[in-house]
Backbone as CSV, one residue per row, in Angstrom:
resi,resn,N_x,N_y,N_z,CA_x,CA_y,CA_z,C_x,C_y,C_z
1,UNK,0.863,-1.198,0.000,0.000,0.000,0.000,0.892,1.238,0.000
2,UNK,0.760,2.196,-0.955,1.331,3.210,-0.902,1.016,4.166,0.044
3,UNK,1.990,5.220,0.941,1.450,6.021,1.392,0.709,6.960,1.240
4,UNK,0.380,7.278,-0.161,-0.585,8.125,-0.720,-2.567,7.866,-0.398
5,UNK,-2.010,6.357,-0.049,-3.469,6.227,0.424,-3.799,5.731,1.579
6,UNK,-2.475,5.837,2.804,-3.035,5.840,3.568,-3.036,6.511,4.574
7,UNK,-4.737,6.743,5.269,-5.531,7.757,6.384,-4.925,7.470,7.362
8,UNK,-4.850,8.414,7.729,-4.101,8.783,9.359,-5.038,9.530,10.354
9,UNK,-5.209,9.081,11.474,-6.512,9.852,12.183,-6.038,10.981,13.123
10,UNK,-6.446,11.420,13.739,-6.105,12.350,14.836,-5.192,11.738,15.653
11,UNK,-4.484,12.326,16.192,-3.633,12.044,17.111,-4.393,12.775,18.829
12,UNK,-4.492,12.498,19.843,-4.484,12.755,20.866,-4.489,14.032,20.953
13,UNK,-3.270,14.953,20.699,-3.054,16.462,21.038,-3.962,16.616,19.812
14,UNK,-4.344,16.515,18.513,-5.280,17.425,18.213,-6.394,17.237,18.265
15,UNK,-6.519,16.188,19.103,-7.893,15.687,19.544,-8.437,16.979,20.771
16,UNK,-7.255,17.015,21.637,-7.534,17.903,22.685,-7.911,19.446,22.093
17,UNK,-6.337,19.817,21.087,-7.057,20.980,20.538,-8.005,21.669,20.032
18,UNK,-8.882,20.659,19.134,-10.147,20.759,18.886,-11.199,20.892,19.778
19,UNK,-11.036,19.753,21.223,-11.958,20.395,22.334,-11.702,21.483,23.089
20,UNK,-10.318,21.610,23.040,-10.224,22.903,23.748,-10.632,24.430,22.665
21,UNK,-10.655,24.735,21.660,-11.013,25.421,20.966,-12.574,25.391,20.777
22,UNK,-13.287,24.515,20.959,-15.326,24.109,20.682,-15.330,25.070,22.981
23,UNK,-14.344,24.508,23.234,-15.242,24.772,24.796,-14.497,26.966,24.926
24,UNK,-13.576,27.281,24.201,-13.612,28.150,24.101,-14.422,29.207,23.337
25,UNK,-14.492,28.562,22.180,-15.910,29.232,21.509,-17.611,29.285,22.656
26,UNK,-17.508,28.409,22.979,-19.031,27.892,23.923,-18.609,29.091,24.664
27,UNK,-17.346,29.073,25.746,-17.259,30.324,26.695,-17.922,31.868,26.364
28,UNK,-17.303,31.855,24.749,-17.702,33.201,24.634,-18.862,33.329,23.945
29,UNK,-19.706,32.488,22.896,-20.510,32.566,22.695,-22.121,32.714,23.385
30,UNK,-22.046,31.111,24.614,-23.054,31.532,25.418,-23.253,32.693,25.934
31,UNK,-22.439,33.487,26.512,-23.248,34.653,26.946,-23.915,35.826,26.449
32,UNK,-23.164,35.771,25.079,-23.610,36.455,23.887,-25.302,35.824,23.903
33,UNK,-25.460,34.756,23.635,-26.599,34.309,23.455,-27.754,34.529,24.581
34,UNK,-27.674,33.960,25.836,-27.777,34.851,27.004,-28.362,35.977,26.904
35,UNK,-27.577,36.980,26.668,-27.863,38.544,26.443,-28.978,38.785,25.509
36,UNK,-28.598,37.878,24.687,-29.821,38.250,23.379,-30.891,37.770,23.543
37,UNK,-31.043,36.737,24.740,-32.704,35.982,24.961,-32.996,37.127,25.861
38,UNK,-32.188,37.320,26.894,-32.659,38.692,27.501,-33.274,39.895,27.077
39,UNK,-32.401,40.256,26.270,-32.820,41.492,25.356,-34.133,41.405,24.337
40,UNK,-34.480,40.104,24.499,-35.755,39.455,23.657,-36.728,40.082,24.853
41,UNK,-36.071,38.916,25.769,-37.620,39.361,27.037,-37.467,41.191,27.969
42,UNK,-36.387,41.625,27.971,-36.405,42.759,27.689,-38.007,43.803,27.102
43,UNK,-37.516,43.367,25.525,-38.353,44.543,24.393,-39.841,43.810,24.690
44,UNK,-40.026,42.651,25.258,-41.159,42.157,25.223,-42.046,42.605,26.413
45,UNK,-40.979,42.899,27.754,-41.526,43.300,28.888,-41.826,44.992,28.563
46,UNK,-41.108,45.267,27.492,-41.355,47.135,27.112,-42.422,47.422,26.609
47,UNK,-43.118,46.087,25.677,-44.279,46.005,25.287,-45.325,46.394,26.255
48,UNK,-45.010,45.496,27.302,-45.925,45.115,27.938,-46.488,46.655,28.634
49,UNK,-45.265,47.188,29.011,-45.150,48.654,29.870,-45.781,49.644,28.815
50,UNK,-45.508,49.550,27.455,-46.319,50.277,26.377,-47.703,50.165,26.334
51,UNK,-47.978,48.924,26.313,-49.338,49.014,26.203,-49.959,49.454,27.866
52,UNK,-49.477,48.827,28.435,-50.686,49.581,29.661,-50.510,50.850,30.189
53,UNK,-49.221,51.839,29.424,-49.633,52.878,29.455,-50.361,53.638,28.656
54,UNK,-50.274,53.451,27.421,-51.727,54.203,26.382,-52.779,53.642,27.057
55,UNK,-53.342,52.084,27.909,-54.153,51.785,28.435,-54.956,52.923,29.269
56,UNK,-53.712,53.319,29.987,-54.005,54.141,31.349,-54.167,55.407,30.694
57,UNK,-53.631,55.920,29.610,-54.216,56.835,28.567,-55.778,57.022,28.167
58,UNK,-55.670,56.033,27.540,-57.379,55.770,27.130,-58.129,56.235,28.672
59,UNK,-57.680,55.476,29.432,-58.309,55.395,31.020,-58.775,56.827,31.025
60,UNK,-57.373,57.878,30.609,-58.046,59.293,31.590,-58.825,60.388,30.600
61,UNK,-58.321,59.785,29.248,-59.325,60.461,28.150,-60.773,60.201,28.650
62,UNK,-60.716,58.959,29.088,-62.874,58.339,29.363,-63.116,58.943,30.783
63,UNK,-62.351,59.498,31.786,-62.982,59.902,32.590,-62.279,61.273,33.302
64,UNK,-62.546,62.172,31.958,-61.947,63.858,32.369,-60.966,63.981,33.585
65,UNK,-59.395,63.095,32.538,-58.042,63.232,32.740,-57.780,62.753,34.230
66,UNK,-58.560,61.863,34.508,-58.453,61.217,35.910,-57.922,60.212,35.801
67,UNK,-56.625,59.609,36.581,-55.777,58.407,36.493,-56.748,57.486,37.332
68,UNK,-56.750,55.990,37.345,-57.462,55.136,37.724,-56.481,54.974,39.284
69,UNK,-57.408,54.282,40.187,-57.243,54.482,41.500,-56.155,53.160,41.385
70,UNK,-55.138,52.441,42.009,-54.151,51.609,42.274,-55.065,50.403,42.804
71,UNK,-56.314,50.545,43.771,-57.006,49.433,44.490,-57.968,50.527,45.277
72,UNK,-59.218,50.124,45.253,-60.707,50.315,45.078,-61.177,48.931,46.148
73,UNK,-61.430,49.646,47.469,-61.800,48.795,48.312,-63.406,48.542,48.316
74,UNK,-64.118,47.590,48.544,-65.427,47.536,49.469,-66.795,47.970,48.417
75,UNK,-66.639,47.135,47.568,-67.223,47.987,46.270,-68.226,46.828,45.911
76,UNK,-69.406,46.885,45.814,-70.715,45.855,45.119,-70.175,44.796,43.876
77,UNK,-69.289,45.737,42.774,-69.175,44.915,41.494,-68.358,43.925,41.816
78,UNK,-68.476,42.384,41.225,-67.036,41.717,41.469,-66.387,41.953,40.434
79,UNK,-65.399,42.330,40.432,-63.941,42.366,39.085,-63.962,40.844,38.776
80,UNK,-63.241,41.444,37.624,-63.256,40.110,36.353,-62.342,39.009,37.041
81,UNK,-62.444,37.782,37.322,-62.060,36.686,37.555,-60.731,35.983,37.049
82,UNK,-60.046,35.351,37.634,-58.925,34.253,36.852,-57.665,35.112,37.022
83,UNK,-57.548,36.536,37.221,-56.386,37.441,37.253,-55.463,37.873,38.627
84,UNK,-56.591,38.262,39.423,-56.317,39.102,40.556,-56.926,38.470,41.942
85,UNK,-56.738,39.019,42.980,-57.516,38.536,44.137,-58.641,39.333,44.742
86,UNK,-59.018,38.828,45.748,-60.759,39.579,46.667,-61.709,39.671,45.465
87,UNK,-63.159,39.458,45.584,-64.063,39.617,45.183,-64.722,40.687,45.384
88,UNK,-64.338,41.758,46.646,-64.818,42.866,47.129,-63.953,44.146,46.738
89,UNK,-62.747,44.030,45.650,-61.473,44.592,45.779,-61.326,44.800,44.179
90,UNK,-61.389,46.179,43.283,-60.543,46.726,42.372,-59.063,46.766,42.286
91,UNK,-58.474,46.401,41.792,-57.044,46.504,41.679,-56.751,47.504,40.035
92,UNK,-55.503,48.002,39.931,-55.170,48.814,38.969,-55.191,47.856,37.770
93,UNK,-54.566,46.532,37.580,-55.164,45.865,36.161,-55.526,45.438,35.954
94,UNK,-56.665,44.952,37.001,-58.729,45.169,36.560,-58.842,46.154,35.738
95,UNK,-58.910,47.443,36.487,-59.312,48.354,35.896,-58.924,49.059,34.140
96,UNK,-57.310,48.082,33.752,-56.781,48.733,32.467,-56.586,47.691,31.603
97,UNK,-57.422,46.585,32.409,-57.737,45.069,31.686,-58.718,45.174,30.846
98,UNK,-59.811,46.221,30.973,-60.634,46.579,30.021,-60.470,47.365,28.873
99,UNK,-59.117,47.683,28.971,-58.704,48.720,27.287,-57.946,47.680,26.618
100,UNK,-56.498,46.778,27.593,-56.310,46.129,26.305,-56.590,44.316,26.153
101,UNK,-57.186,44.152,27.052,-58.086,42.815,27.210,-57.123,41.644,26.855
102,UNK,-55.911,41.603,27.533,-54.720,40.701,28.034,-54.229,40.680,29.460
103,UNK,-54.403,39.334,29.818,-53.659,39.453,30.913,-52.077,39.479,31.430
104,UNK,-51.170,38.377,29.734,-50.009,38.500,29.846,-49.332,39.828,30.169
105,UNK,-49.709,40.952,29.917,-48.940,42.000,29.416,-49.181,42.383,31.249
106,UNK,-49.126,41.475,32.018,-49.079,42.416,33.459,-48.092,41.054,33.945
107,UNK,-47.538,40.504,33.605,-46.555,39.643,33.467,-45.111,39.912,33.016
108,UNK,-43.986,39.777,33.398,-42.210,40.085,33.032,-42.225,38.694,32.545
109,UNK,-41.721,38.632,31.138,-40.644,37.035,30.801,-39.735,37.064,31.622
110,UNK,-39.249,37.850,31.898,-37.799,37.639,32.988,-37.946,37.365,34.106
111,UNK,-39.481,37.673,34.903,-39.546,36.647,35.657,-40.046,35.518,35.920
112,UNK,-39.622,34.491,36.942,-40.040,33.039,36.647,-41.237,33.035,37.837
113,UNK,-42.829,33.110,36.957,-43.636,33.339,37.783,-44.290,31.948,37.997
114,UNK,-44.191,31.865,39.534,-44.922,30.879,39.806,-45.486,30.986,40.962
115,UNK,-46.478,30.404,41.749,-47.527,31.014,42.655,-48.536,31.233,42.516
116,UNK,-49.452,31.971,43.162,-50.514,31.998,43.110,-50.788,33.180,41.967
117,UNK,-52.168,33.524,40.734,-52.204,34.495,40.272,-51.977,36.090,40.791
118,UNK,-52.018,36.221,42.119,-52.487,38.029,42.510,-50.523,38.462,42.188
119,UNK,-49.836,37.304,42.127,-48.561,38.320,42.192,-47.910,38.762,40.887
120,UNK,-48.284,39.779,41.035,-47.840,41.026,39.976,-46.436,41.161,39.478
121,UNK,-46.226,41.521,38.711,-44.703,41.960,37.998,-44.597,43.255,37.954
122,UNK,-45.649,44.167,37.906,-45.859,45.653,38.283,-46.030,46.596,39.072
123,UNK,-45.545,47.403,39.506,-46.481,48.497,40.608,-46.675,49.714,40.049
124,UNK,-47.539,50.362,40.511,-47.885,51.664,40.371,-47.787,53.118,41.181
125,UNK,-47.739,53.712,40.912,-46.865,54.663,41.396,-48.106,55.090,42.270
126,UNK,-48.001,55.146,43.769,-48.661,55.287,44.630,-49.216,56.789,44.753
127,UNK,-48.684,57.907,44.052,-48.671,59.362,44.156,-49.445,59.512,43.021
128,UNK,-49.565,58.558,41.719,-50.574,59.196,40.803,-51.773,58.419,41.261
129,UNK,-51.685,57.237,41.322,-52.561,56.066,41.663,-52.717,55.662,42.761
130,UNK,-53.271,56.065,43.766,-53.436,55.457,45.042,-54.372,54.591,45.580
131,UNK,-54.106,54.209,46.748,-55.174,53.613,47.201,-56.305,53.524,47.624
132,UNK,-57.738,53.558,47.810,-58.444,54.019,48.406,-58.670,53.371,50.097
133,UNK,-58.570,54.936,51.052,-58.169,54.604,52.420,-57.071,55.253,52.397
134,UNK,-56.025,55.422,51.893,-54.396,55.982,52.113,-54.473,57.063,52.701
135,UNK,-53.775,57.168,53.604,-53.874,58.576,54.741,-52.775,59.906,53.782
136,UNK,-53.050,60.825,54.041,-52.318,61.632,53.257,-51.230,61.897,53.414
137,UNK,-50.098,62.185,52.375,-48.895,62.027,52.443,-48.329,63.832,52.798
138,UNK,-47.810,64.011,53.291,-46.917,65.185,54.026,-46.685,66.123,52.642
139,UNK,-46.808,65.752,51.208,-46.683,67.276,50.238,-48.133,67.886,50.211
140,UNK,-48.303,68.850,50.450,-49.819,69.175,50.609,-50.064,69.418,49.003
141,UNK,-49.410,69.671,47.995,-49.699,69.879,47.133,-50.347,68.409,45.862
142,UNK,-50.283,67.442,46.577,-50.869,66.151,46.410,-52.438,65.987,47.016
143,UNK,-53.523,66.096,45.424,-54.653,66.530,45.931,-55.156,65.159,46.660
144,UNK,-55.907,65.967,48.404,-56.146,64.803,49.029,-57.189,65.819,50.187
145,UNK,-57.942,64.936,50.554,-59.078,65.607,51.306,-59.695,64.073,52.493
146,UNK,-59.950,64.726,53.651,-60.316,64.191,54.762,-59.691,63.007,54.670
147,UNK,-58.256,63.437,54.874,-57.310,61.830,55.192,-57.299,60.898,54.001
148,UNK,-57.840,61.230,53.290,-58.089,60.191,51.812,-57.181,60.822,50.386
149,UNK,-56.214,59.960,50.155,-55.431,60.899,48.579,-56.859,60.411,48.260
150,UNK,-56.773,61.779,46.750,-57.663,61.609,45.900,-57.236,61.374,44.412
151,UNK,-57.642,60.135,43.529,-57.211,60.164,42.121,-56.481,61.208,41.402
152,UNK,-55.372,60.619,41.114,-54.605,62.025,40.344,-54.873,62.394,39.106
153,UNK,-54.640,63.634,38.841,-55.047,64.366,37.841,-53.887,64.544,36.827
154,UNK,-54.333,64.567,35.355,-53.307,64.871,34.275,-53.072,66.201,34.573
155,UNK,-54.124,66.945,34.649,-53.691,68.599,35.031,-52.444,69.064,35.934
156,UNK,-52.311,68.123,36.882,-51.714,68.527,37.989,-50.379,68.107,38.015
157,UNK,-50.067,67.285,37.139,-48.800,66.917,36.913,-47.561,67.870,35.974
158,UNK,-46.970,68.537,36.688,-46.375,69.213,35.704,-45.716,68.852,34.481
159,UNK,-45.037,67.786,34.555,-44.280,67.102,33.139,-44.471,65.555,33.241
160,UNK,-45.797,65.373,32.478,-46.308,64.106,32.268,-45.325,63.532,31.376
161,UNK,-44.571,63.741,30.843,-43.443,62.807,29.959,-41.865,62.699,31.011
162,UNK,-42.329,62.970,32.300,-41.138,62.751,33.151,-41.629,62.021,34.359
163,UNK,-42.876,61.861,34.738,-43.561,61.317,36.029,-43.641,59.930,35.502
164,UNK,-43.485,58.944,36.660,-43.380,57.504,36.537,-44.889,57.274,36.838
165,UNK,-45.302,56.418,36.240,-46.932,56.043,36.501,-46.714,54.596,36.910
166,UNK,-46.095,53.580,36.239,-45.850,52.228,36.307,-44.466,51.862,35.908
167,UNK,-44.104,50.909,37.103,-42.956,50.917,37.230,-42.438,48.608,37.441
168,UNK,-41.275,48.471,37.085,-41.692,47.147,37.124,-40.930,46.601,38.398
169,UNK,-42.125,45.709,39.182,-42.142,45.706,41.263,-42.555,45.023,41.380
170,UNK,-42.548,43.806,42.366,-43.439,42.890,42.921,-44.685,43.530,43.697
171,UNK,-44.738,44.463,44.103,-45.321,45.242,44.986,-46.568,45.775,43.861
172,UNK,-47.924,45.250,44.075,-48.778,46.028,42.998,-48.975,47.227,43.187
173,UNK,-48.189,47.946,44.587,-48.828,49.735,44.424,-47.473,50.318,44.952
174,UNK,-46.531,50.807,44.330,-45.486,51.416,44.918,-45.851,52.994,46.269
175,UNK,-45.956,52.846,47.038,-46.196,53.898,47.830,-44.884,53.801,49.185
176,UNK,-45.932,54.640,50.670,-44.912,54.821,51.369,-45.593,53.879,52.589
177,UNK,-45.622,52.983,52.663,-46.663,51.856,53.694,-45.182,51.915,54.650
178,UNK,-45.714,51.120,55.672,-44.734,50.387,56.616,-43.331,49.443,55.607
179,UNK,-42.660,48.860,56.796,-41.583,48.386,56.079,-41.090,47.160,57.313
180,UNK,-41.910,46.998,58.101,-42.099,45.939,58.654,-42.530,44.514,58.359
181,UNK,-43.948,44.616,57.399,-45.063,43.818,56.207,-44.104,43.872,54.812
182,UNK,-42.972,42.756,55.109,-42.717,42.686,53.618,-43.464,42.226,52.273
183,UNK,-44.629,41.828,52.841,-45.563,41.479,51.677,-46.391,42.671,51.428
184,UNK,-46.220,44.122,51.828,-46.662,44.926,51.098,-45.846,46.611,50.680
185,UNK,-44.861,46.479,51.624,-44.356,48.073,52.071,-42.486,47.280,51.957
186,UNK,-42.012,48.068,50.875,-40.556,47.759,51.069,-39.395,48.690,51.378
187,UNK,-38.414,48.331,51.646,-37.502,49.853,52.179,-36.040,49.681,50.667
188,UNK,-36.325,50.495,50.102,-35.024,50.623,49.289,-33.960,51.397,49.867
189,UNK,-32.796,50.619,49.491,-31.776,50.717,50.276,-31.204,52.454,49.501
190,UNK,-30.815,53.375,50.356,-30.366,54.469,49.667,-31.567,55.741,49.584
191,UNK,-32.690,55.223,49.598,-33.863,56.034,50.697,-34.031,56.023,51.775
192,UNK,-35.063,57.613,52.102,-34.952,57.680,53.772,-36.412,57.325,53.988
193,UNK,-37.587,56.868,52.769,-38.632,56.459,53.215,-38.647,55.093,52.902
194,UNK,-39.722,54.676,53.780,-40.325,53.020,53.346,-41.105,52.967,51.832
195,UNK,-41.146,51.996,51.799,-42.326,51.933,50.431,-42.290,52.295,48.975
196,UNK,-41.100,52.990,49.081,-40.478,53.439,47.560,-39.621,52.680,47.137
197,UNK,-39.867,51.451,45.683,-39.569,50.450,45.559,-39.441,50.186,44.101
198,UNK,-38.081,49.730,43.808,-38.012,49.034,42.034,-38.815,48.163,42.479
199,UNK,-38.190,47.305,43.190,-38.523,46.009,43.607,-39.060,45.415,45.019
200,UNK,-39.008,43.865,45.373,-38.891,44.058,47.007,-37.864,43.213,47.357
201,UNK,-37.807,43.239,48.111,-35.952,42.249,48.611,-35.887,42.917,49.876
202,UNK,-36.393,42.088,50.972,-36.735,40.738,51.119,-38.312,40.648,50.783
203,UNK,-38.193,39.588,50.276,-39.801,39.532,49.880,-40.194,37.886,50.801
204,UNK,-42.183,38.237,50.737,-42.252,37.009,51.593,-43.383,36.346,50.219
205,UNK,-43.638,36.679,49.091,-44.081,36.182,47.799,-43.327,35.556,47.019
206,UNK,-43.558,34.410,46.262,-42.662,34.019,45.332,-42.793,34.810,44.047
207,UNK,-43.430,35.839,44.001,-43.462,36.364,42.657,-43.258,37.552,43.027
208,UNK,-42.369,37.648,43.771,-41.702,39.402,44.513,-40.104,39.107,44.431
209,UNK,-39.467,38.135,43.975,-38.187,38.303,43.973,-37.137,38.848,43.395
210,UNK,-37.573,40.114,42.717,-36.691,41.279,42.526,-36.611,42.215,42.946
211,UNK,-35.265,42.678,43.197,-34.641,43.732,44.132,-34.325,45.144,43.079
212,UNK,-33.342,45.732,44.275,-33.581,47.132,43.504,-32.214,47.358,42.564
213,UNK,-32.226,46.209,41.806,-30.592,45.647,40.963,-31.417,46.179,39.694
214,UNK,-32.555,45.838,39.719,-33.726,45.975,37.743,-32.997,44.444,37.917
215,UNK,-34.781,44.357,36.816,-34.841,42.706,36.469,-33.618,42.531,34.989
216,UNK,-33.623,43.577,34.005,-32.790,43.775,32.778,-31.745,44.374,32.677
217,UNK,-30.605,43.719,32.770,-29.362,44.184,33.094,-28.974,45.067,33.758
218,UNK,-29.521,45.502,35.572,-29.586,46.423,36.242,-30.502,47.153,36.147
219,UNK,-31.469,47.551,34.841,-32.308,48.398,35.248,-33.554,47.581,34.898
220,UNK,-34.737,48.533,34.918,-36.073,48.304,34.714,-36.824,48.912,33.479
221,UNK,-37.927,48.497,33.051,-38.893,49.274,32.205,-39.854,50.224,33.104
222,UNK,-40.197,51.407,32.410,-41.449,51.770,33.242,-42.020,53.016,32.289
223,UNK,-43.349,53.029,32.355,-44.750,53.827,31.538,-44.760,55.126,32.529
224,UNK,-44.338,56.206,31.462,-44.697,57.546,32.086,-46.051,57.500,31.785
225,UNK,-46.361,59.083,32.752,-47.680,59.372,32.639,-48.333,60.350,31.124
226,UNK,-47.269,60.348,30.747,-48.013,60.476,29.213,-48.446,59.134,28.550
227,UNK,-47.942,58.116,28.749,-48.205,57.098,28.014,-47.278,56.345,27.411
228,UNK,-46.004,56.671,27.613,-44.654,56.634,26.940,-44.098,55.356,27.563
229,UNK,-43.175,54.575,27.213,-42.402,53.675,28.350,-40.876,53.914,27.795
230,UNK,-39.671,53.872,28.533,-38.665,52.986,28.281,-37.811,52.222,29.348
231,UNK,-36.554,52.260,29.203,-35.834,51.568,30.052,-34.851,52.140,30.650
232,UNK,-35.181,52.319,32.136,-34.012,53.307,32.939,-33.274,52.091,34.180
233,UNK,-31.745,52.652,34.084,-31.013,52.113,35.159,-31.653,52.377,36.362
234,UNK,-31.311,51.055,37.306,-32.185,51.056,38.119,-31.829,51.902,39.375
235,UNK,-30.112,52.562,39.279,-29.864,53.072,39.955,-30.386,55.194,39.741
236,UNK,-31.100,54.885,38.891,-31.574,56.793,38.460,-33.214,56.357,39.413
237,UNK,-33.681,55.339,39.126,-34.933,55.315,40.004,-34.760,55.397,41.534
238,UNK,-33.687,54.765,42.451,-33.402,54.673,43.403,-32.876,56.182,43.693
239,UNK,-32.095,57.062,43.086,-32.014,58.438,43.427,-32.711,59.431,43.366
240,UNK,-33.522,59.393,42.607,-35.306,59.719,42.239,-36.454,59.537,43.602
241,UNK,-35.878,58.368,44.291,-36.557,57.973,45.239,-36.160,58.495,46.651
242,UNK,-34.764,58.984,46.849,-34.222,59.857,48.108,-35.382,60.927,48.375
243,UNK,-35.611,61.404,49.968,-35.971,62.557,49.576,-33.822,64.063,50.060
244,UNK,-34.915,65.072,49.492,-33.644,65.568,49.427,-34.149,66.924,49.412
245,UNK,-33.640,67.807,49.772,-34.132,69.155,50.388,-33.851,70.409,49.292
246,UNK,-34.622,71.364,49.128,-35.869,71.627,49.928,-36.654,70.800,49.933
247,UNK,-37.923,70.865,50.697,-38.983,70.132,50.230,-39.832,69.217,49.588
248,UNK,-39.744,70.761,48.586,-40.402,70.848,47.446,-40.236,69.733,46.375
249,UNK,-39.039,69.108,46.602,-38.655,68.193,45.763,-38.490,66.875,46.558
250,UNK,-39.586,66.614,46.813,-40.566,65.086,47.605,-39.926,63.774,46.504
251,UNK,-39.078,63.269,46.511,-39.225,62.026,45.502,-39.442,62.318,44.225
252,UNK,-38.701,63.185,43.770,-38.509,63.811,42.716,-39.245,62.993,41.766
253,UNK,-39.465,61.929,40.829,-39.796,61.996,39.412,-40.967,61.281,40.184
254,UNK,-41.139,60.721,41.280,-42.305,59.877,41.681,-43.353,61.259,42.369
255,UNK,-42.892,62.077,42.453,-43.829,62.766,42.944,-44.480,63.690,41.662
256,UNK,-45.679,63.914,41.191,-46.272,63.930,39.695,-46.156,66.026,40.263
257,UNK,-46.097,66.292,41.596,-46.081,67.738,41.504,-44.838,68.613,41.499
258,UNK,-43.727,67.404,41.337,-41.868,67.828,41.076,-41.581,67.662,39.573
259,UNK,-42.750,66.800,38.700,-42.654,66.012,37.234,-43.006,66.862,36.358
């Protein structure tokens, strides 16, 4: 047999070289890939923040520029079923479940939801949207009468393309509650109030386990009160959330009468 025809196989070392070159490619490739499923569920969670803010749009066009209340206690109607919890109890996407008639879109891909339905991927900004019952908060310029905030107004907001309306939280109503009840009131670290929250950490929900890191590469999505959404580091929301003196400037972008 001539040597011209005969096959010679790998030898050992380039056996290795070849795996060591496939597990170096894998190194750098997976995370590339990674990033890009992220950045999938990302634009998908931006969706989501898009639509339920033109939602909440529509909302204040139908009832002369009035933002919908966060949770609506003690009320005759039962809200729509399969979504949310109490039968006696409005929640904020009940109420914006009727413009775009999905429930995914109050859902994060990025997070891994499992639990019971009431836990949210959203909160709402407790200063446009409040609660009904909420005792009034210390800016007097936050319209509120006999201990009760009252529904916020488009009027009253000075720069509706800078005020946070919805923000993405385990917490369905971002406000200033206790910080004792981690299942409703959280303390972000780097504020001097309770209740002002990307996220919650420590949480006592399984569908509350994001902190104030943002679920998308450090930051979060969130729907101004024009209707707008994008994606801010999560550390501009957390400084947003200090208070810081004078006054006047209460929680700066969360407060709709600093916005």
């Amino acid at each position: 047999m001539s040597k011209m025809n005969q096959r010679r196989g790998f030898t050992l070392i380039e056996l290795l070289v070849v795996i060591a070159i496939i597990a170096i490619l894998a190194a750098i490739l997976f995370p590339v890939f990674g990033r890009a499923r992220e950045n999938a569920r990302r634009s998908s969670c931006l969706s989501n923040m898009k639509q339920m803010g033109l939602a909440a749009m529509q909302y204040v066009q139908d009832y002369d520029e009035i933002y919908p209340m966060s949770r609506i206690s003690n009320i005759t109607e039962t809200p729509p079923n399969g979504v949310f919890w109490a039968t006696t109890t409005w929640f904020w996407p009940q109420t914006l479940h009727a413009y775009h008639k999905s429930e995914q879109v109050f859902r994060c891909p990025s997070v891994n939801f499992a639990g019971t339905p009431q836990n949210l991927n959203y909160g709402a900004n407790g200063y446009i949207m409040p609660t009904s019952g909420t005792a009034c908060p210390p800016d007097p310029r936050v319209p509120c009468s006999s201990g009760i905030v009252l529904p916020g107004r488009l009027s009253v907001i000075q720069a509706p393309s800078k005020a946070y309306l919805l923000v993405e939280s385990g917490a369905f109503v971002i406000s200033r509650p206790n910080v004792v009840n981690p299942g409703f009131g959280f303390y972000l670290p780097g504020a001097r109030e309770a209740g002002v929250t990307i996220g919650s950490c420590p949480t006592s929900s399984p569908g509350q386990k994001d902190c104030e890191s943002g679920r998308h590469f450090t930051g979060v999505n969130v729907a101004f009160a024009d209707g707008h959404a994008k994606w801010l580091r999560g550390n501009v929301l957390v400084q947003e959330a200090r208070i810081t003196t004078p006054a006047d400037n209460l929680f700066g972008a969360w407060n709709p009468a600093n916005s």
